[in-house]
C-alpha positions, -999 to 999 in steps of 0.1 A, spaced: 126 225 -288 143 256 -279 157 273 -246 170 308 -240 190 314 -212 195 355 -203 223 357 -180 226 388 -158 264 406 -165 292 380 -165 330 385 -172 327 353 -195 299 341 -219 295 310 -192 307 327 -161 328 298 -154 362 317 -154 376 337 -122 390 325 -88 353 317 -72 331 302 -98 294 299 -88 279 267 -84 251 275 -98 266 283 -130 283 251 -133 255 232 -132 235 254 -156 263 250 -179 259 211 -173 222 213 -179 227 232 -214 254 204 -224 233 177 -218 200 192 -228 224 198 -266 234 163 -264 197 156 -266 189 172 -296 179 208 -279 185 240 -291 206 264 -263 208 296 -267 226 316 -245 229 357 -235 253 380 -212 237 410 -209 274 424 -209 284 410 -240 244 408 -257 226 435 -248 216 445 -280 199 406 -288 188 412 -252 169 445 -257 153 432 -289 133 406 -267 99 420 -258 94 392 -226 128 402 -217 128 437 -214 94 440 -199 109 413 -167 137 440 -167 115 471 -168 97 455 -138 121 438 -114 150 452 -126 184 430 -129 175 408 -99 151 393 -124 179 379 -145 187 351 -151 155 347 -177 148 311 -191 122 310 -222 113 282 -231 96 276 -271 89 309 -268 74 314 -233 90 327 -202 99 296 -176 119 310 -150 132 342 -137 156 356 -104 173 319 -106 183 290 -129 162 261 -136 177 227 -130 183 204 -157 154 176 -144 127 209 -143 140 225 -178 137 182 -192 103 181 -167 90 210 -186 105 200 -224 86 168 -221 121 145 -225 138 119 -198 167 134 -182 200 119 -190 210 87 -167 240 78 -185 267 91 -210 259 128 -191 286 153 -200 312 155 -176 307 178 -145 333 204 -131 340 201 -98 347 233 -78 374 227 -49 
């Protein structure tokens, strides 16, 4: 099982750094540690920092080509596009992986004051 997450530019590989840190990101970032807990492969992009990985991927580049940036974030999953223009949550990305969410011994989460 694999999942490739294409973020749209960040300052930070996670995007958790800076005075406002999105909620959204924070929960993607506790999706991909407990989806890696359970055995799954994360791979992540910036197109900042991994544009070149980012242009090699055909799916990608052709979302890119046609919406623009505001298609970003990408989620593949084994191989197929998922989601695009938003993150999955962590119950649709285990809903569509075919594996129980994570009731207990969950990574801790960030909390954003």
């Amino acid at each position: 099982m694999k999942v490739e997450i294409y973020d749209p530019p960040m300052c930070c590989p996670t995007g958790l750094c800076g005075p406002a840190i999105d909620p959204d990101l924070i929960k993607m970032n506790d999706a991909i540690l407990a989806l890696k807990k359970q055995g799954v492969q994360v791979d992540r992009y910036n197109l900042r920092s991994d544009y070149a990985t980012i242009k090699d991927n055909a799916q990608v580049m052709a979302l890119v080509h046609k919406s623009g940036i505001k298609s970003l974030p990408i989620t593949i999953l084994n191989g197929t596009v998922f989601k695009s223009g938003q993150y999955p949550s962590y119950e649709e990305l285990c809903g569509a992986l075919g594996i129980e969410p994570l009731r207990t011994n969950k990574p801790i989460t960030l909390q954003v004051g």
